[in-house]
N, C-alpha and C positions, 0 to 999 in steps of 0.2 A: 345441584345444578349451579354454574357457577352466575355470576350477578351477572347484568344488561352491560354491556361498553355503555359507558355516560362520558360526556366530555370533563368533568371531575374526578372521575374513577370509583363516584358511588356504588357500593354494589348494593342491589337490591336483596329484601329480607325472603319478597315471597318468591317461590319459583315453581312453574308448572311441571306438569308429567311431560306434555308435550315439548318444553325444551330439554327433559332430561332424554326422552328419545333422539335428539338430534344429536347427542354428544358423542365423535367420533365414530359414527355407523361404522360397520364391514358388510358391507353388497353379495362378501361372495358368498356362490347357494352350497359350496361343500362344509360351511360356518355358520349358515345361519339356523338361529330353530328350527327346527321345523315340530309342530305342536301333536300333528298326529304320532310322530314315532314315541311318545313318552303319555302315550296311554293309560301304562301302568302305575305312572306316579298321579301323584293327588295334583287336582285341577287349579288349587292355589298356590303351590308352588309350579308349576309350569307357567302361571301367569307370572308371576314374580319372575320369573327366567328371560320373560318376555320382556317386562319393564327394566330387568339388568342388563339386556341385550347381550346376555351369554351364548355360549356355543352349543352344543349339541355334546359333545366330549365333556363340559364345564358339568353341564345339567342330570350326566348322566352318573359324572362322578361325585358331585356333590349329595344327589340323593343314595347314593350306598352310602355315603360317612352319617347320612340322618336313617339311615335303618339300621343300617351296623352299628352308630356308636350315641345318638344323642335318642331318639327315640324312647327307648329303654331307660335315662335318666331319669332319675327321682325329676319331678316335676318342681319340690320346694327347693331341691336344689340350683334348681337354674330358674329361678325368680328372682325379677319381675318380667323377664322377656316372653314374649312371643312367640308362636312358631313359625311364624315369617320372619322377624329377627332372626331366630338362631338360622331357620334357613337361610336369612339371606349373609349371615356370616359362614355357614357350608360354603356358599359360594363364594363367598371373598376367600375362604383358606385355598379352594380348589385354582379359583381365578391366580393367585399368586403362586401355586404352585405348577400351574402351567405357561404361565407369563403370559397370560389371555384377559388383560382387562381392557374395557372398554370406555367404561366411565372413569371419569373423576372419583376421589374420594368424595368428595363433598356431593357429587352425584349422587352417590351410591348410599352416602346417610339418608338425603333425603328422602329416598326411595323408602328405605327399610324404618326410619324416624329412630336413628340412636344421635346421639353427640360420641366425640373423640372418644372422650373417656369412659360414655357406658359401651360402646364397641369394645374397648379394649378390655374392658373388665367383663364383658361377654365372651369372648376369647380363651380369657384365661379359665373360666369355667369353665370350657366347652374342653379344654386339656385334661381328662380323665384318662386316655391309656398312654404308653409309652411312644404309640404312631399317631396320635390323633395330630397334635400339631409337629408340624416339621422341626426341624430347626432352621431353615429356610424361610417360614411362615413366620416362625419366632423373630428371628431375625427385622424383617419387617415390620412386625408391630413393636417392636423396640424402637425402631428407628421413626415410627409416627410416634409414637409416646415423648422420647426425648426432642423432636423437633416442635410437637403441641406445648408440650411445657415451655423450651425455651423461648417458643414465639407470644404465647402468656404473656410468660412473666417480661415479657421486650415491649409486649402493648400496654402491661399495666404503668410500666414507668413510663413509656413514650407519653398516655395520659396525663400521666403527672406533670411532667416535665412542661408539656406544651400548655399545660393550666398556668405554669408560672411565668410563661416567655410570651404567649397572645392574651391578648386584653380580655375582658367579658365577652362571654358566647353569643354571637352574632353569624349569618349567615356567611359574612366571609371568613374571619377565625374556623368552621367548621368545612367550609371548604377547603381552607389551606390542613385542617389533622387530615384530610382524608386526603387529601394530593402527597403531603408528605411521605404518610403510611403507606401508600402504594408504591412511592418513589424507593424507598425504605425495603421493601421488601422486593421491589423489583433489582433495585443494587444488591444484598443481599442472594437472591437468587440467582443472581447472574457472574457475581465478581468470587465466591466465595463455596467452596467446594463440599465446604466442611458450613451447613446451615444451623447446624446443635451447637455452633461453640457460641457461648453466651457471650466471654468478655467480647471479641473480636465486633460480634453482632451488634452488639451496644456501644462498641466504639464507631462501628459506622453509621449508627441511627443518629450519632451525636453530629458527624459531619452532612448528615441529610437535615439536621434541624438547624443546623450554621448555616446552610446554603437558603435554605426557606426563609431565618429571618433575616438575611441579607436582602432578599429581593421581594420582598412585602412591604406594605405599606406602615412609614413610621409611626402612625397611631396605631397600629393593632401590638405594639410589641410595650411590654410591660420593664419595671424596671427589675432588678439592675442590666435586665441585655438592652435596655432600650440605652441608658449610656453607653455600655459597650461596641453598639453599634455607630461607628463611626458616620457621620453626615458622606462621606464618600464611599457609603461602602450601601445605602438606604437607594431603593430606585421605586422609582414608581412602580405602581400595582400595576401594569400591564402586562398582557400575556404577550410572548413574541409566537408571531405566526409564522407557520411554515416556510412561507414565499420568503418575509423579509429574515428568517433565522439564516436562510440558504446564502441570504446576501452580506448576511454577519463576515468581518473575519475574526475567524476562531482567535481566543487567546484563553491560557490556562484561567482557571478563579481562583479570584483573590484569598487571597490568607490571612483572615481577620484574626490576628493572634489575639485581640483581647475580648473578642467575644467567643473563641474558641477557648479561652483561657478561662471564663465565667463558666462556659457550658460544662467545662472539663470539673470544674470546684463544685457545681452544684451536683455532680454526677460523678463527686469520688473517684475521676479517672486520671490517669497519665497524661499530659498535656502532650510530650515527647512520643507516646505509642499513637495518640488521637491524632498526632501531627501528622507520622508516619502514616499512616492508615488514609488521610485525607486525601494527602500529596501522591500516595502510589493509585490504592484501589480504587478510592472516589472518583479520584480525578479520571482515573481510565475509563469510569463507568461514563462519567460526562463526555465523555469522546467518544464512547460508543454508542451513545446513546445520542451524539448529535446536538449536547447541550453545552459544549467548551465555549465561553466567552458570550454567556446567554447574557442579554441584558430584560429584566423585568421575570414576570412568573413560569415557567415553563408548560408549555402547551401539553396538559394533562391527560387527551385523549389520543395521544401516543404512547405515551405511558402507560396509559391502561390498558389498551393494546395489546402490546408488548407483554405483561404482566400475565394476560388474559391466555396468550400463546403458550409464555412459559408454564404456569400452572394445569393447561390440558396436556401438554407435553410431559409433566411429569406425576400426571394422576394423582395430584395432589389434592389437602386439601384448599379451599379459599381461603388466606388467612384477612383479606380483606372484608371477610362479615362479622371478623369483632368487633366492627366499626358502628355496627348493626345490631351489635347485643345476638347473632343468629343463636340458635338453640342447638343448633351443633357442635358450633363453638363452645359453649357455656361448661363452664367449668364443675365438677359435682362441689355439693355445697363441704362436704366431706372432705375434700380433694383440693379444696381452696389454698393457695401460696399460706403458708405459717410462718406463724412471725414471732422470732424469742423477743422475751421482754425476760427482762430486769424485776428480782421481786420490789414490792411495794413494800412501804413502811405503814404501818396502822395506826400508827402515834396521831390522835386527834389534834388536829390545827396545822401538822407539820407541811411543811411546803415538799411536794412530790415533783423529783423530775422527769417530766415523761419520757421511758426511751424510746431511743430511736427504733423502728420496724427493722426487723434482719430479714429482706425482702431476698430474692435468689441474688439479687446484680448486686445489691449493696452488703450483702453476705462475700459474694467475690471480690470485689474493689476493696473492703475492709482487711481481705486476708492477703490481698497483694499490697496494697499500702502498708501493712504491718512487716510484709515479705520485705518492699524495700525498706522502710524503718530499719530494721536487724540489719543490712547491707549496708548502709549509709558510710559506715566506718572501711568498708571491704572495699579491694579494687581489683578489678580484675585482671591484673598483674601480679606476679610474687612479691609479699612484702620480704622487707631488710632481714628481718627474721627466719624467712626461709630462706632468702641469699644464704643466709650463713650456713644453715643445714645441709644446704646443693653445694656449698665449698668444702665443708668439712667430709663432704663425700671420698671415699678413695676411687671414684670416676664422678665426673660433674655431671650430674643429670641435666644443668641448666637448658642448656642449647636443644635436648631434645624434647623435656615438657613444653617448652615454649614451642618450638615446628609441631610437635602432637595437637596442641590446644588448638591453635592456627589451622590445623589440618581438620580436625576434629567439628569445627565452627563452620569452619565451610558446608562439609557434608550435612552437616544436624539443618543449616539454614535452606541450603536446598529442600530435603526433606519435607521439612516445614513448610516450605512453600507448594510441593507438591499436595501436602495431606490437605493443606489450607484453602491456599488458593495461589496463582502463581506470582500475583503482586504482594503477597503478604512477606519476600525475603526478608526484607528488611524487619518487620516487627519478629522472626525466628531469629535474627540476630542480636536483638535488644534481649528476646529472651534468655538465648544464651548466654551474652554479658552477666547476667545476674547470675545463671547457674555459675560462671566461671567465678565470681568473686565468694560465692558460695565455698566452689571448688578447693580454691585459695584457703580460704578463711579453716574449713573441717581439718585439711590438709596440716595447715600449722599446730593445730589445738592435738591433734593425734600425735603429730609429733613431739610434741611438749610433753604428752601424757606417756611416751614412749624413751622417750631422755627421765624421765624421772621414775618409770619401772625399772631401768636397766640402768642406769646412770651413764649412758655412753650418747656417744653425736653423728655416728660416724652409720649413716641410715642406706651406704650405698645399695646395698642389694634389695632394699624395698624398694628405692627411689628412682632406682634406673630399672624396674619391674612393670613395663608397659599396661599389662592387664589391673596392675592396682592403679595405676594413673587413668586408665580410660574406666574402670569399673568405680572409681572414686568422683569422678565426672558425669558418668550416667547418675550417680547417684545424687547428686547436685541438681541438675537439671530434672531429675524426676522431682524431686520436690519442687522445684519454680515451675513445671507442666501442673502438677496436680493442683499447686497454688491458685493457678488461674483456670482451670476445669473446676476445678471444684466439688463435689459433692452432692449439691443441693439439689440439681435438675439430673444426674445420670442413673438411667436405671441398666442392672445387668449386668453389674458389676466388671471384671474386665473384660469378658467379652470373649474370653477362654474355656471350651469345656474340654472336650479331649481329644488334643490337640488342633490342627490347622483346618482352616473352616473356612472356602471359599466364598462362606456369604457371610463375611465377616466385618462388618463395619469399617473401612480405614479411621482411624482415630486417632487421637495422640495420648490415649491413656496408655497404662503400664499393659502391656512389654515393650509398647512401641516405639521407646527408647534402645532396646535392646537391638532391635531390626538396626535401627538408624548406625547402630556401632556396630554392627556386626558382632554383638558379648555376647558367649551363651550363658544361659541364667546360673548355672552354679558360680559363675566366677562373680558375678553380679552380686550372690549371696554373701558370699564372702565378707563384705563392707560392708552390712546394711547394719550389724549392732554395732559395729564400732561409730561409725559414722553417727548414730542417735545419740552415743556417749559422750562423743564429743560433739556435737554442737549442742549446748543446753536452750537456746532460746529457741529449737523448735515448737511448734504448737502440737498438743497433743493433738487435734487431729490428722495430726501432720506423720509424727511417732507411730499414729496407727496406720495410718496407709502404708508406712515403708516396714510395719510388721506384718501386715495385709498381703504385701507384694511377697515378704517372705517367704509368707505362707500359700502363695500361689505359684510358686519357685518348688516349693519341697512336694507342691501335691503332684504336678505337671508340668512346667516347666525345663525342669532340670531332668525329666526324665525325656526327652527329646532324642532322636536317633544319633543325633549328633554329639549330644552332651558329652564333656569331660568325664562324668560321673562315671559312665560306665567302664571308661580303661582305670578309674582306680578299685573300681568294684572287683573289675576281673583278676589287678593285681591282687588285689586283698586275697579273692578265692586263692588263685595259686598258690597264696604263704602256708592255707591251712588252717585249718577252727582256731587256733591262737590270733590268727591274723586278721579276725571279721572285723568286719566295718565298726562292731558295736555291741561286746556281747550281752547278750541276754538278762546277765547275771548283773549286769550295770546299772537294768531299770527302775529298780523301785531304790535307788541311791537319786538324792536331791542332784539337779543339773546344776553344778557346779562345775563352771570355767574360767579360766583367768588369758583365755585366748586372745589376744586383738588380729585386727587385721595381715598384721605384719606376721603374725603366726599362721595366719593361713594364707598365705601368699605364698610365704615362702615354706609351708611344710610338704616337707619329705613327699616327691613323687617318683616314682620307682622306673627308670629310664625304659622306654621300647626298644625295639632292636636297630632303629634308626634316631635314636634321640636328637632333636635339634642342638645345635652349636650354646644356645643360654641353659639347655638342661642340665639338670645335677650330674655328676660323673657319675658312673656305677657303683656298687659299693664294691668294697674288699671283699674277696673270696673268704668264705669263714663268718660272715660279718651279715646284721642282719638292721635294716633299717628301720627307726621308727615309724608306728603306724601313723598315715595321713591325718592328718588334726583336723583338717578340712571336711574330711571323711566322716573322721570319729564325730563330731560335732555335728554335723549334717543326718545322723545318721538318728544322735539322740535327740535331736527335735524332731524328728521326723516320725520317731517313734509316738512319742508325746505326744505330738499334733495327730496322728491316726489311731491311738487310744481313745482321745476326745471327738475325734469326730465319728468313732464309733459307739462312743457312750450316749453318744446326741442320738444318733439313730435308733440304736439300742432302749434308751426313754420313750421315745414312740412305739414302739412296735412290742417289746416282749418283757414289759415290768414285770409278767405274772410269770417267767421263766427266767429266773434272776440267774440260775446255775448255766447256762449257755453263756453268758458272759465274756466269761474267762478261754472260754472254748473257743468260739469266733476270736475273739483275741490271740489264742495262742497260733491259729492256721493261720492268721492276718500277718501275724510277728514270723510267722517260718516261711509266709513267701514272699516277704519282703526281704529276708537276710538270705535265703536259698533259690530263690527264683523270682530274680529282681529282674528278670528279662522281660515279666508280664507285664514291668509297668512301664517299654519301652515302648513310648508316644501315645501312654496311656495316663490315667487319669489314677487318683488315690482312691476317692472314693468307688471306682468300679472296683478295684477288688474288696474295698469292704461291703459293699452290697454282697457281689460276689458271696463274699465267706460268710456272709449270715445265712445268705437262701441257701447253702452246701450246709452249713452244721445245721441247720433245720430241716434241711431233708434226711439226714440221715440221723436225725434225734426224733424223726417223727412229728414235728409241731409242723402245723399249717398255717406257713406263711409264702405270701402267692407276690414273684417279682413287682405284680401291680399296686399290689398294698407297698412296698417298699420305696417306690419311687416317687409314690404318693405322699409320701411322710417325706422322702427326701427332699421333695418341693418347697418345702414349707423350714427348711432349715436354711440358717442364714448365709447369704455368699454362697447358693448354687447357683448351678447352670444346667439348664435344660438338655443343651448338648451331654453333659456329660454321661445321661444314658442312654440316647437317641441315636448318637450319633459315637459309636464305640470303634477302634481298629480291630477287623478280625485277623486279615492280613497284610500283606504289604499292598497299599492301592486301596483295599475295600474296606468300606465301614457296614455297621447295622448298628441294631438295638442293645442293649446289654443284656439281653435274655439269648439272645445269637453268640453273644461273647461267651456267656455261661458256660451255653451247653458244645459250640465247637473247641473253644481256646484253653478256659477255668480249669472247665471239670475236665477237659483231658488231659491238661497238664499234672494236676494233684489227686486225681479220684483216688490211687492209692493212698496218700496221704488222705483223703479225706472219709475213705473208710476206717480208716484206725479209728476212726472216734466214737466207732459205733460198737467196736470191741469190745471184748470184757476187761481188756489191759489196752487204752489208750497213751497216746503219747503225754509225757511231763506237761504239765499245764506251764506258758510262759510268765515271769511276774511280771504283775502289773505296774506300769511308767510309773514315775514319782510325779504327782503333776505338778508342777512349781507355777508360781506368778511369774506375770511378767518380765523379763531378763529384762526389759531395758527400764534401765533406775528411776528413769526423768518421767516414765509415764505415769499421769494419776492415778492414784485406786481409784475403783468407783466406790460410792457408798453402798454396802449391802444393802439392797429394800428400796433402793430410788430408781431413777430412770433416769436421772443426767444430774447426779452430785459428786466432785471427784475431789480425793484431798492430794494435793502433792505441795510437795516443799517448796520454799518461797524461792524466788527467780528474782532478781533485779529486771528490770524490763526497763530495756532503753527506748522505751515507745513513750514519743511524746503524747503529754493528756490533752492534745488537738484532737489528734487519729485513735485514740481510746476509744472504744463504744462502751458502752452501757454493760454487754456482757461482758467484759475485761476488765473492769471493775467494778464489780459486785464488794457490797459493801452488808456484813452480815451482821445480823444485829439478832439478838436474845428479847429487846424488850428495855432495856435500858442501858444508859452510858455503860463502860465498861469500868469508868474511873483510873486508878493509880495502876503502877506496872506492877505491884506484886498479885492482882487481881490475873494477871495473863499467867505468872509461875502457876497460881493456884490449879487453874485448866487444864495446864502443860501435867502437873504432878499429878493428877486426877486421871488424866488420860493415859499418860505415859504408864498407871500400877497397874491395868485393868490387868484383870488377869487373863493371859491366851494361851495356858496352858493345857485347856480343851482341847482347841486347834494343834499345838503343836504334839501333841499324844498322837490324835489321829494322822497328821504328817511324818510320824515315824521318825521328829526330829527328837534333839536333848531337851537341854534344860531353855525355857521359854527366852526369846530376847524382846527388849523392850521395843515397843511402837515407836515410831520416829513421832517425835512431837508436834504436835499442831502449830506454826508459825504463823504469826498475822504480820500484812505490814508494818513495818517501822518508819519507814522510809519518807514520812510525812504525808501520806497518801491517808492513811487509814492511821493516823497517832493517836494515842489517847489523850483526850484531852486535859488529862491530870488535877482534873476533880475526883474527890473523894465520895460516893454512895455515903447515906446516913446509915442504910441498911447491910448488913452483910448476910444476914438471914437467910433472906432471899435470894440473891446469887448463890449461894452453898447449896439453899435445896432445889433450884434449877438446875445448879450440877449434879447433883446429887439423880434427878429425873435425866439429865441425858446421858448419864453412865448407867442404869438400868436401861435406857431406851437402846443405847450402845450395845447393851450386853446381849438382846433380845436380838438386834438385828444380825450379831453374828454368830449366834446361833441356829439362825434361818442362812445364812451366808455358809454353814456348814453343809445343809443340805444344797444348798444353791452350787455351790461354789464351781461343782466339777462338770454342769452343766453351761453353766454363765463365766464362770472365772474368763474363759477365752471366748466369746461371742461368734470370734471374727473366726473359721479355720483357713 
């Protein structure tokens, strides 16, 4: 139930049954219970139906999903809940699936006694068949999870924050958090489209905490804002009342640049984006809200109002009872925000520097202030250097990158402000700046690396090649998007199962770059390993998202009705088994390419019967063109990448049937190269499901679609949609047991009888599986869970903005001493012997480990004392070359499970 209107916008903790029955009634008698006709169900939930004030349709469909689907559950398995909990989440799946709610969320907790997150994590237990939860239902509790968290982790620093700027807790300081926090979340709800985006959020919480300690009184405010706060800018504590605000004349609020500027420092933000942000969407919200040119505190019981309206209108929950500690709110102890730290040193006496908490906001703010760090040097202009590249052209690209980019900025910023909010244009175009200098920046370094593959300057046909110039630019800007999304608070990863999904979150994670440009993902793909190659100073988590997006390109993406992919596919067919995309006989050969971008841009595309005016000419009669590099390339990760994510599945379900394997793999590889038409606006993984329940049924093991979907849940980067919600045909979706048994198996049943023959088809070889292509990623350490070694980087990041995990500083136990102590390591490490490994990789003779680098750089130097002992460092290496040997030998069994985490 939501709190009392109070003229502070307290919300109260307790709330009655009787206010949760007054919440948004429906009078009418064809809607309302009625208690006699539901005889049949049990007397405690029909009263529960009562107190939810559902429908009659709600009550009737919610008790078949609790006879048909949760009844019969193991009982430990959906412990510690309820049977009025789980009913009253029947009803909340059915209520959302009919658009028939009544109450608030926060109603509706208290009715049933869950908090956020044990509801959610009831939910997800409650998903045992392939239809219990929708994707539609799904969908929605995604979007409460990510708005719980982000408003979390928004009150726990709001907390913070406001500890440092009001004096000691007094009943006016705890008046003004809770007028704030309401004001805060009423802007917020109102100016701001997109409520999940943390940074945006937090840049408005900063402009609602400027505005509060402008118009409070100068003793409540602490130092340094109490300097900051300029004597002209301090008003008395008085509230303006309605009558005299009426008689105000409006004028904008002031722009206290140096207490904005303080706020911005102690909160790790952009001063230029918080300015932005103040000046457009704050400001609007004060003139909507009747507060432009308020003098003293703002009359709080309009605002709660207000608040009070907005939150039943969108059956939310209160986010104003964290104010409250409410128990619905409360976070599991489990579930609590995490916080990296920096290892400690053990050394008795030594002075330890505490680090800093990697909170969700200051985990964002740290990877964007490190994002501009790296740019500092960039502009988002062509430097002198690519001048000369655009003249050496035999046509000058110049005049048209420049009107694309121009062009390009415009649309992405509109965009922007659609997905966001409609005053947010201007902060979409600060973003884009940073992608453009990006842009710039990758741009030049590729071509440096492309004048000294080829020794030549003369780049016109990559350069005046529109789709590398807009596909090099999405890819830019996806990295400055994900920079400031982040990670830490999203759950659901992109939000993609198979294919388009009208209850699909507007968002600005990946693809939603692709939308903004109109790119379809294979051309998108094209850039992504070059682009990692050449810029070195991205952050690895940074390397893995745009391997991540890859690989959400090759599963489904690029298989869209629309994609390029398919007219080279079809070319390919008509050349004839010489001319496959990729053959067979390729796989178990290491992926080895010396491809860049510039090779699949401009490789060989086989002209249609109306080829555009920039298409290739035809070839000569007699004459036969090379196969698509593009193709061929796309074709061999694709492979690789659906061997591993069928080994993944294959580990859950059929260890004790090792000999299917190979089998499932070979129908997987023959209808990918022969009937690649299955997986048009289809998904990767539905036909490997697909091909395991088909060679198991007709090997005879007993493996039931539910058991597979089951396992599939639990593998990393799914998506729910992607069995739920399957294309049978053009227009219609179902389950993937629908897909199976109309589209699968009628397409290949003959193929997929041969296996049960006495003389089945050649078994396909299996992919070679290789590491990571892109060179700058770390390995991880076999046997750890967040150890990675990769080669040393200069990092032009100054040791201001360094945190604590960016320079880790590793210590054995004592000094390191003189520099021939670091050769000894290097020599130790670099002999191991890995010629286990490379037997089993089917390579030659072993090559050596790339060396362990420590800084030089003055950072981590040694400090060129000499050990009395050498003893002991020799038998400490000595113990971490055994410990070494031990972990990759577990990293042997590991490897083709884990190697690739991500598919």
């Amino acid at each position: 139930m939501p709190p009392k209107k109070r003229s502070s916008g307290t919300p109260q903790k307790k709330e009655t049954k009787a206010n949760v029955k007054n919440g948004s009634p429906h009078n009418s008698e064809n809607t309302a219970l009625t208690p006699e006709r539901h005889k049949d169900k049990e007397h405690e939930f029909v009263c529960l139906c009562e107190e939810l004030q559902v429908t009659n349709p709600i009550c009737d469909h919610a008790w078949r999903i609790w006879e048909k689907e949760m009844r019969s559950l193991d009982k430990a398995h959906m412990q510690p809940y309820s049977n009025r909990q789980l009913w009253g989440a029947c009803l909340f799946i059915v209520g959302i699936e009919l658009e028939s709610t009544r109450l608030t969320f926060t109603q509706f907790q208290k009715v049933i006694g869950l908090s956020v997150m044990q509801f959610i994590s009831l939910v997800k237990k409650m998903d045992v068949n392939v239809d219990t939860i929708s994707p539609k239902v799904n969908t929605a509790v995604t979007r409460l999870e990510n708005k719980y968290n982000v408003t979390l982790a928004l009150y726990q620093r709001f907390v913070k924050t406001c500890d440092k700027i009001f004096a000691e807790p007094d009943k006016a300081k705890k008046g003004l958090l809770e007028d704030s926090w309401t004001m805060f979340l009423l802007a917020k709800g109102t100016s701001l489209q997109m409520e999940d985006d943390l940074v945006i959020s937090f840049q408005l919480l900063l402009c609602v905490l400027d505005f509060f300690s402008k118009h409070c009184s100068p003793s409540l405010i602490q130092s340094p804002y109490k300097s900051a706060v300029t004597s002209s800018t301090l008003s008395p504590p008085t509230r303006t009342s309605r009558r005299n605000q009426g008689k105000a004349k409006p004028r904008p609020p002031e722009m206290d640049l140096q207490l904005l500027e303080t706020l911005c420092k102690e909160g790790d933000c952009n001063l230029d984006e918080v300015k932005n942000v103040y000046q457009t969407t704050f400001c609007a919200f004060l003139d909507s809200v009747g507060l432009t040119g308020l003098q003293g505190l703002p009359p709080m019981e309009t605002l709660s109002k207000q608040y009070e309206e907005l939150y039943h209108k969108n059956k939310d929950f209160d986010a104003r009872l964290f104010l409250v500690d409410d128990e619905t709110l409360s976070p599991n102890k489990s579930e609590t925000t995490k916080v990296e730290m920096t290892p400690r040193k053990n050394q008795c006496g030594e002075d330890v520097t505490l680090p800093v908490p990697q909170t969700p906001i200051r985990a964002a703010m740290n990877s964007i202030q490190q994002l501009r760090v790296e740019l500092t040097s960039a502009s988002d202009q062509p430097s002198h250097n690519l001048k000369v590249y655009f003249k050496n052209c035999t046509v000058d690209p110049s005049e048209e990158i420049t009107k694309r980019v121009e062009e390009l900025s415009q649309v992405f910023s509109q965009k922007f402000a659609q997905a966001v909010g409609q005053r947010c244009e201007g902060l979409g175009r600060k973003r884009f700046n940073l992608g453009a200098q990006l842009y710039y920046k990758v741009m030049e370094s590729m071509l440096k690396s492309e004048e000294k593959r080829l020794s030549v300057q003369n780049f016109s046909k990559l350069l005046n090649n529109a789709t590398f110039h807009t596909s090099l630019l999405a890819c830019a800007l996806e990295v400055v998007m994900a920079t400031y999304i982040g990670n830490s608070l999203k759950n659901g990863g992109f939000g993609w199962g198979s294919g388009a999904s009208d209850s699909v979150e507007t968002d600005l994670c990946f693809p939603w770059i692709l939308g903004v440009f109109q790119l379809h993902a294979f051309d998108f793909y094209k850039v992504i390993e070059s682009f990692i190659k050449a810029e070195p100073t991205l952050k690895h988590d940074m390397m893995k998202h745009l391997e991540h997006c890859e690989h959400v390109i090759m599963e489904n993406l690029a298989w869209r009705a629309d994609s390029p992919l398919f007219d080279l596919l079809k070319q390919s067919c008509e050349e004839g088994a010489s001319e496959q995309a990729e053959p067979p006989a390729t796989l178990n050969q290491p992926l080895h390419h010396n491809h860049t971008a510039a090779d699949l841009y401009l490789s060989p595309v086989r002209p249609s019967r109306h080829p555009p005016a920039a298409e290739a000419e035809p070839p000569t009669p007699g004459t036969r063109q090379p196969r698509s590099n593009s193709l061929s390339l796309f074709y061999k990760k694709l492979y690789r990448m659906a061997y591993l994510r069928l080994k993944m599945l294959f580990s859950q379900l059929l260890t004790s049937h090792p000999e299917l394997e190979p089998i499932i793999w070979t129908l997987l590889q023959h209808t990918l190269q022969n009937e690649y038409e299955l997986m048009r606006d289809r998904h990767l993984d539905q036909l490997i499901m697909s091909a395991m329940y088909a060679i198991c049924k007709v090997k005879n093991v007993d493996l039931r679609f539910k058991t597979i979907v089951t396992a599939y849940k639990e593998l990393p980067n799914t998506n729910q949609e992607t069995f739920k919600r399957v294309l049978i045909r053009e227009g219609q979706y179902d389950s993937i047991i629908v897909f199976y048994n109309l589209v699968f198996m009628q397409k290949l049943k003959t193929n997929i009888l041969q296996y049960s023959s006495p003389r089945p088809p050649p078994l396909s070889p299996i992919p070679h599986i290789p590491c990571s292509p892109y060179k700058n990623s770390p390995l991880r350490v076999p046997g750890s869970n967040n150890v990675y070694v990769s080669p040393l980087k200069s990092s032009r990041m100054s040791p201001v903005v360094m945190t604590p995990r960016s320079r880790i500083l590793i210590s054995i136990g004592e000094s390191f001493g003189s520099a021939d102590k670091f050769q000894k390591i290097n020599q130790m490490v670099s002999s191991t012997d890995w010629s286990l490994k490379r037997s089993l990789d089917g390579g030659s003779a072993p090559k050596p480990l790339k060396r362990l680098r420590f800084d030089t750089d003055g950072q981590d130097e040694a400090d060129g004392s000499k050990s009395s002992s050498e003893s002991a460092l020799i038998q400490k290496l000595a113990e971490m070359s055994s410990t070494r040997t031990r972990i990759q030998e577990q990293k042997l069994k590991e490897e083709s499970v884990k190697e690739h985490p991500e598919p």
